[in-house]
C-alpha positions in Angstrom: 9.7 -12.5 -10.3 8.8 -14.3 -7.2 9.9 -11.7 -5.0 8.1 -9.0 -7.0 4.9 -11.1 -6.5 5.2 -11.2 -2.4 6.6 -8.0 -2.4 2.9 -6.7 -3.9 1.0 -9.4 -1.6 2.9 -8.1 1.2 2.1 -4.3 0.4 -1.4 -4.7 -0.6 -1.8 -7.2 2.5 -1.0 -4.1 4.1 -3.4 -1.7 2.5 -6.2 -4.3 2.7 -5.3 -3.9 6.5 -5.4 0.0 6.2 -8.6 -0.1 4.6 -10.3 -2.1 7.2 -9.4 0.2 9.9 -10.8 3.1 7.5 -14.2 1.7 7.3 -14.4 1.5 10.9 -13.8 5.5 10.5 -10.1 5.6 12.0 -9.2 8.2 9.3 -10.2 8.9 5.9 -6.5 8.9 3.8 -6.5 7.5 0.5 -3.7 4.1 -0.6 -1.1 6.9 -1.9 -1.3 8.7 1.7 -0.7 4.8 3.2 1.8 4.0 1.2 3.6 7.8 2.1 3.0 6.3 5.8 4.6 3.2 5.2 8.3 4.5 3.6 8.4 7.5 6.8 8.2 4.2 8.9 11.7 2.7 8.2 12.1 1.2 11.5 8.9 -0.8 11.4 9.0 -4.5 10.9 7.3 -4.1 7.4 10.0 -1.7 5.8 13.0 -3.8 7.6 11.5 -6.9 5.7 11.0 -4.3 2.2 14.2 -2.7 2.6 16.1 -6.1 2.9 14.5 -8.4 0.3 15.1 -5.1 -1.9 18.7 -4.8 -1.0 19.3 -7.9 -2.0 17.5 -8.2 -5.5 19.0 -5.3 -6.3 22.3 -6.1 -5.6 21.6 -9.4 -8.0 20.9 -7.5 -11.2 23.2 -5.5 -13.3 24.6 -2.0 -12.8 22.0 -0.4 -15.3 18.3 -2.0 -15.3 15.1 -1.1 -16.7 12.4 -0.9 -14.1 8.9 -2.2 -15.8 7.5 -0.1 -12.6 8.7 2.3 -10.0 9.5 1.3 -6.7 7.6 3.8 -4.8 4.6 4.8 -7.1 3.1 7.3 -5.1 6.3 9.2 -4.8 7.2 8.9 -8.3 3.4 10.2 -9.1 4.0 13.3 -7.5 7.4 13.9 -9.1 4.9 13.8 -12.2 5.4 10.2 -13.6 2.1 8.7 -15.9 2.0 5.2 -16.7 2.5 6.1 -20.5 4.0 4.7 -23.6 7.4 6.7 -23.8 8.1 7.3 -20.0 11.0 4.6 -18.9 12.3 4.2 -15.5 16.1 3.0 -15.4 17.3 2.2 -11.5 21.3 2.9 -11.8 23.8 1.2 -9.0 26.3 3.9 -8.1 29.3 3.1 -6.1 29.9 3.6 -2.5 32.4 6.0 -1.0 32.5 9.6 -1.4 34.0 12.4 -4.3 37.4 12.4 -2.6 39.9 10.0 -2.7 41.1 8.4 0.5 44.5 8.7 1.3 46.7 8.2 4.5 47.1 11.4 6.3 45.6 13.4 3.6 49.4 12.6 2.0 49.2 12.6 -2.3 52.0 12.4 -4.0 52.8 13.8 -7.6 52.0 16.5 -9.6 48.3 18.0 -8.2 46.4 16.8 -11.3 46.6 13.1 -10.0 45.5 14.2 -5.8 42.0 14.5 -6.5 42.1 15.4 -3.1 40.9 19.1 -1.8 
């Protein structure tokens, strides 16, 4: 819970910051076009620090977990999501690696069934 909480300081820390340099009529984007700004950034300090503390929590909670929000909300808004009774978000760990299975030399042995190599 402590994380969420300076996770959201942090990000609206950042969006106070945005706004100030709206008023002073830099541009005229709304907090979803920031917050699109922000994640095309991944290099900046701020996502480095985001993407880390994420990595971690994540990594700490169980392969299937109920989200109470979405990570990126704007994103997740255009995809069509409304904060609404019914609508459940569910962030699932998959494992690493890819669909084939690693083998020396690209040598299986058995009957083809058990390769699962192509």
């Amino acid at each position: 819970r402590s994380i969420h909480i300076l996770l959201r300081w942090f990000v609206s820390g950042l969006i106070v910051d945005f706004y100030n340099s709206k008023s002073s009529g830099l541009s005229k984007m709304g907090a979803y076009k920031y917050m699109q700004e922000i994640w095309r950034k991944k290099q900046s300090d701020v996502m480095l620090f985001l993407l880390r503390l994420r990595c971690w929590e994540y990594r700490q909670l169980n392969f299937i977990t109920r989200c109470p929000s979405p990570t990126r909300t704007e994103k997740a808004r255009r995809l069509g999501y409304k904060c609404k009774q019914g609508m459940v978000i569910y962030r699932v760990r998959i494992r690493r690696g890819g669909r084939k299975k690693q083998v020396p030399k690209g040598a299986t042995y058995g009957k083809p069934k058990n390769h699962g190599v192509n």
